[in-house]
C-alpha positions, 0 to 999 in steps of 0.5 A: 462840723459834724458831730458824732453820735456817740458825742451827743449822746455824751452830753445826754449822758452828762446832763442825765447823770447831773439831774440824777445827783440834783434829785439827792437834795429833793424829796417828792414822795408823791412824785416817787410813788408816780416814777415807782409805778412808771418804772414797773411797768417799763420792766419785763416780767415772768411769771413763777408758778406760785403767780409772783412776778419776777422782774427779768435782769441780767444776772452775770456781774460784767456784759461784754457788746458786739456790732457788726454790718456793713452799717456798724460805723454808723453806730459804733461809738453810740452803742459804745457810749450808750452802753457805759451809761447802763453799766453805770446805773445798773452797777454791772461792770462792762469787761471787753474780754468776756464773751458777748452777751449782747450782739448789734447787727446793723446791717442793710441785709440783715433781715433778709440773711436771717431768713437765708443764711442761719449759720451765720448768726450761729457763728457770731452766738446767736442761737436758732431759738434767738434768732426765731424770737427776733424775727417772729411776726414780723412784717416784710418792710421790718427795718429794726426789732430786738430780742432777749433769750431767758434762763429762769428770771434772768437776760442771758443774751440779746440781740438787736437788728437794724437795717437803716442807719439810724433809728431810735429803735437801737437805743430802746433795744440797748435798754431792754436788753437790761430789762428796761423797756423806754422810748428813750435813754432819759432821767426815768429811764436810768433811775429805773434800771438802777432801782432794778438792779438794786432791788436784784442785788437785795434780792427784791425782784417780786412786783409786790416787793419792788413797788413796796420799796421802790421810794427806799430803792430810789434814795439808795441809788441818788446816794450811791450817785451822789457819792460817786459825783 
């Protein structure tokens, strides 16, 4: 039998969150001074004017996804599991009657209407300034690539396009539109976002800041986990 996506992606999740909880009995300093640094370079930064960098995150307390194409079926129930999975660990509740700030086009002419038909991504929230950003040098046989539009520190918007049926691409830009950069959806990854979002919450968004408190970050978020198990 054929399995769903969305259904292996499921036990990814279970197994990820199960890893999470068992690290609440460990304590490795030295291994959480190597994650501390991995996770800070997984996160998108912006500059301030006094040179401190800001790690970039959502700012809004729910997030509301769209996907649409004529290849949508094809990712529906993963985005929609994916997407459980971060708001778990970002502590950001997903309302699926907000508006969106996240829209997937997984569509076999999505590139090449980007190039032709403008109006049409304006009538679904993406804006010509998003829309240049997704598409800016980017090579003719692009099959999938995602972006971000920024107010100040924070994710406001993103969009993913994808023009084949599957891809790993599509899971990576779920992440960054969080603002966790990783190849995969995997342990480092959601303890990542966690502490990101954690931090943003204690108002620790500088690098400096974050690497400081990155081991008290981490313990928070396996508490929080464990309490929640």
């Amino acid at each position: 039998m054929k399995r769903r996506p969305g259904a292996i992606l499921r036990r990814i999740g279970v197994a990820a969150a199960s890893v999470f909880i068992g690290c609440a009995f460990i304590s490795l300093p030295s291994d959480s001074v190597s994650r501390g640094r991995a996770a800070l370079d997984s996160y998108s930064w912006r500059q301030e004017p006094t040179g401190h960098e800001i790690a970039v995150s959502r700012s809004a307390r729910s997030f509301n996804f769209a996907v649409l194409g004529d290849l949508s079926q094809y990712s529906l129930y993963l985005v929609k599991d994916v997407m459980h999975l971060l708001s778990s660990s970002s502590g950001i509740a997903l309302d699926r009657k907000t508006k969106y700030s996240t829209v997937i086009l997984h569509d076999r002419k999505v590139f090449l209407r980007a190039k032709t038909d403008k109006k049409a991504f304006n009538e679904v929230g993406i804006t010509d300034e998003l829309l240049a950003m997704v598409m800016s040098k980017v090579p003719d046989d692009v099959i999938c690539n995602f972006a971000s539009l920024y107010q100040d520190h924070d994710i406001v918007y993103s969009v993913i396009f994808l023009s084949e049926e599957h891809n790993a691409c599509l899971v990576q830009g779920l992440l960054a539109s969080f603002g966790v950069h990783a190849e995969s959806l995997d342990f480092p990854s959601l303890l990542a976002m966690c502490a990101l979002y954690d931090g943003r919450r204690l108002g620790i968004r500088s690098r400096e800041a974050l690497s400081r408190e990155w081991p008290r970050l981490i313990g928070r978020c396996v508490a929080n986990q464990g309490n929640a198990g």
